[in-house]
C-alpha positions as a printed NumPy array, in Angstrom:
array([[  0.   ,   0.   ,   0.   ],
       [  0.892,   3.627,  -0.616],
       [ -0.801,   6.692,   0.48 ],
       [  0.5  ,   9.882,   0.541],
       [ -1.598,  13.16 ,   2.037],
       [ -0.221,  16.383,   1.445],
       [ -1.269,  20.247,   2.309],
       [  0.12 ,  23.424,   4.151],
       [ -0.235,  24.256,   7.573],
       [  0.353,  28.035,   7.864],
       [  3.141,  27.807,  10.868],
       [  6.659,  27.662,  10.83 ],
       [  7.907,  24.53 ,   9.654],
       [  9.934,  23.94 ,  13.203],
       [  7.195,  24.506,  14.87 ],
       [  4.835,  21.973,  13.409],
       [  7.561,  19.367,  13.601],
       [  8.549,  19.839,  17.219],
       [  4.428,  18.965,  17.917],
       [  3.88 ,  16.238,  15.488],
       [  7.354,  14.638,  15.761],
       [  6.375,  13.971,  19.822],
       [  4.44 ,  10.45 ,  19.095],
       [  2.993,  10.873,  22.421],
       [  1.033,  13.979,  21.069],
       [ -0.169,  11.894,  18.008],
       [ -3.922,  11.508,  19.551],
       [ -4.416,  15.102,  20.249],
       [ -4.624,  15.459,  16.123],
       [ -4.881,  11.892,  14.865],
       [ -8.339,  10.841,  15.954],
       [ -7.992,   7.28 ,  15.421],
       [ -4.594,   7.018,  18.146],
       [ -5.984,   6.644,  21.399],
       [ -2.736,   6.238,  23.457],
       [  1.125,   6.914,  22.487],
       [  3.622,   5.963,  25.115],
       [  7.566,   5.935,  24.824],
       [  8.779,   2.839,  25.874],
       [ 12.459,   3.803,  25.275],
       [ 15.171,   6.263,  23.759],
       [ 15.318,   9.676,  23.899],
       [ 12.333,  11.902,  24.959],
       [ 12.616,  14.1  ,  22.318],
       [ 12.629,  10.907,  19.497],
       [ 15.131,   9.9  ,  17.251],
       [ 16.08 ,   7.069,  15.851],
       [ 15.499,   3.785,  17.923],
       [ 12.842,   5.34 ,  20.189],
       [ 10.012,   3.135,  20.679],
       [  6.15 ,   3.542,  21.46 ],
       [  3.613,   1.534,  22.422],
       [  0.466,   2.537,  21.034],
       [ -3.359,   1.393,  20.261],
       [ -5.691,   2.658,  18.095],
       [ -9.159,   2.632,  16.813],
       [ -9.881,   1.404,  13.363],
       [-13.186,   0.48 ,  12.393],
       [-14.619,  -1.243,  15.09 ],
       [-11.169,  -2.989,  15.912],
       [ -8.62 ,  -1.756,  19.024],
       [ -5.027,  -2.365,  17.534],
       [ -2.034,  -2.308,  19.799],
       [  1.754,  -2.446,  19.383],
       [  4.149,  -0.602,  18.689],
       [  6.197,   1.95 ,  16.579],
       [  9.806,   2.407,  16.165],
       [ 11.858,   5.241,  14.841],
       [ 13.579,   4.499,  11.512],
       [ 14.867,   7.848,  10.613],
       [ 14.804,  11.214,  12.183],
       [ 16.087,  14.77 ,  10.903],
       [ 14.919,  17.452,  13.624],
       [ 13.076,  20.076,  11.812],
       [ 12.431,  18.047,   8.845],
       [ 11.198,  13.711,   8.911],
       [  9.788,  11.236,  11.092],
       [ 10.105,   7.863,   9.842],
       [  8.773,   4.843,  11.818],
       [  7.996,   0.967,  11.256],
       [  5.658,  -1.076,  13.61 ],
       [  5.578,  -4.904,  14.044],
       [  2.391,  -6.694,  12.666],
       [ -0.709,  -6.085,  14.25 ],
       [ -4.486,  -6.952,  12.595],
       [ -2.909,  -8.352,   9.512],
       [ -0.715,  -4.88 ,   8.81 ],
       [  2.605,  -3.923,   9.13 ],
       [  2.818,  -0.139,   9.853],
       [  5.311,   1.67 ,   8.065],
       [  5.318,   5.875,   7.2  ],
       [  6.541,   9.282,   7.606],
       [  5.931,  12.169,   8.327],
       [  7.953,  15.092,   6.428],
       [  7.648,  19.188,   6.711],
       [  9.814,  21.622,   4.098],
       [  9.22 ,  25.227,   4.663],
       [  6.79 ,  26.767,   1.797],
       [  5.558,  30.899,   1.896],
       [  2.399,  30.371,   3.868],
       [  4.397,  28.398,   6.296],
       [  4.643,  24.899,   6.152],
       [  3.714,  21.742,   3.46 ],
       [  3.152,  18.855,   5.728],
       [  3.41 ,  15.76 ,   4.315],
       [  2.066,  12.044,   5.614],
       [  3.655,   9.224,   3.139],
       [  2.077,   5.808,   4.759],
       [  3.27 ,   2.298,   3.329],
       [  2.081,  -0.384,   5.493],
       [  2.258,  -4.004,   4.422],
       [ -0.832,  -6.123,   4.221],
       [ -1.212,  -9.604,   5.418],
       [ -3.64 , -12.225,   5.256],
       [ -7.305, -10.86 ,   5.18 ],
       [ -5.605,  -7.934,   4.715],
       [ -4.639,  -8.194,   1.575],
       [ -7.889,  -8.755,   0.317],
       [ -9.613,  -5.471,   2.077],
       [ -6.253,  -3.188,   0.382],
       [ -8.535,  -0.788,  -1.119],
       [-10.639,  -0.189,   2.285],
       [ -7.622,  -0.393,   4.021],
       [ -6.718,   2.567,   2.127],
       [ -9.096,   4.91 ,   1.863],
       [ -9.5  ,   4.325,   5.607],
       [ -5.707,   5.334,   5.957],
       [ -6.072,   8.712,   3.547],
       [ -9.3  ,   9.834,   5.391],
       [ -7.592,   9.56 ,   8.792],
       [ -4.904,  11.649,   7.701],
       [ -6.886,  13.706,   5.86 ],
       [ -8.375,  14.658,   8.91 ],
       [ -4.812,  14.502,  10.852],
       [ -3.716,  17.447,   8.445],
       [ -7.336,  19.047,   9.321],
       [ -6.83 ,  18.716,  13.105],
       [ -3.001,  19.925,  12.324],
       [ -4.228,  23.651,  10.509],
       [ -7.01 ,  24.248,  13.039],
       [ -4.861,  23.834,  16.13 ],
       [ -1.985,  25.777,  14.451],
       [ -5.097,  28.65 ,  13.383],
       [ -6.206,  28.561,  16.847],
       [ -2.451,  29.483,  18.466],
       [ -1.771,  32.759,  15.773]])
């Protein structure tokens, strides 16, 4: 799978990646996280940190968790999960600076499993309308601190 979600966030690009970069933060703005914790590395992130999360999908609670793959402060977040419900998470998160501020980008590419495999194209549009709505939550809490 492959889903990419892209739009600008009118903040200064270190700004919106000190908030989203903090995992822990993730379900203040992505409404289908309902608990981040770091189970180890740095507090700030970086590569190696790891979090145990769970989150909401349908009518299915996922847990497990998410490790850091690749980290440049100010600019990507890349992390890879173990398998949980028949996916593999894997994604980033980037930011580059752009006139009105920032361009925020979510590039998810989780691997499919099983049953999985089969419901790809749900799977999918379930994954670009939850962060469609992360970039959403993203502008208006941005909007609401200017």
């Amino acid at each position: 799978m492959d889903v990419t979600v892209s739009g600008v966030i009118k903040a200064p690009p270190e700004e919106v990646f000190d908030y989203m970069s903090d995992a822990t933060r993730w379900p203040e703005w992505h409404m289908d996280m309902l608990h981040v914790e770091r189970v180890s590395g740095p507090a700030g992130g970086g590569v190696g940190t790891v979090y145990r999360y769970s989150s909401k999908v349908g009518g299915l609670t996922i847990a497990g968790t998410l490790t850091v793959t690749a980290f440049e402060p100010g600019r990507r977040l890349a992390w890879e999960g173990e398998w949980a419900a028949g996916l593999k998470p894997r994604g980033e998160y980037r930011v580059d600076p752009v006139p009105d501020g920032t361009l925020w980008t979510a590039h998810l590419t989780p691997q499919p499993r099983g049953a999985m495999r089969l419901m790809r194209p749900v799977v999918q549009r379930q994954i670009r309308r939850f962060n469609e709505e992360a970039l959403q939550n993203l502008r208006r809490r941005f909007e609401a601190l200017s």
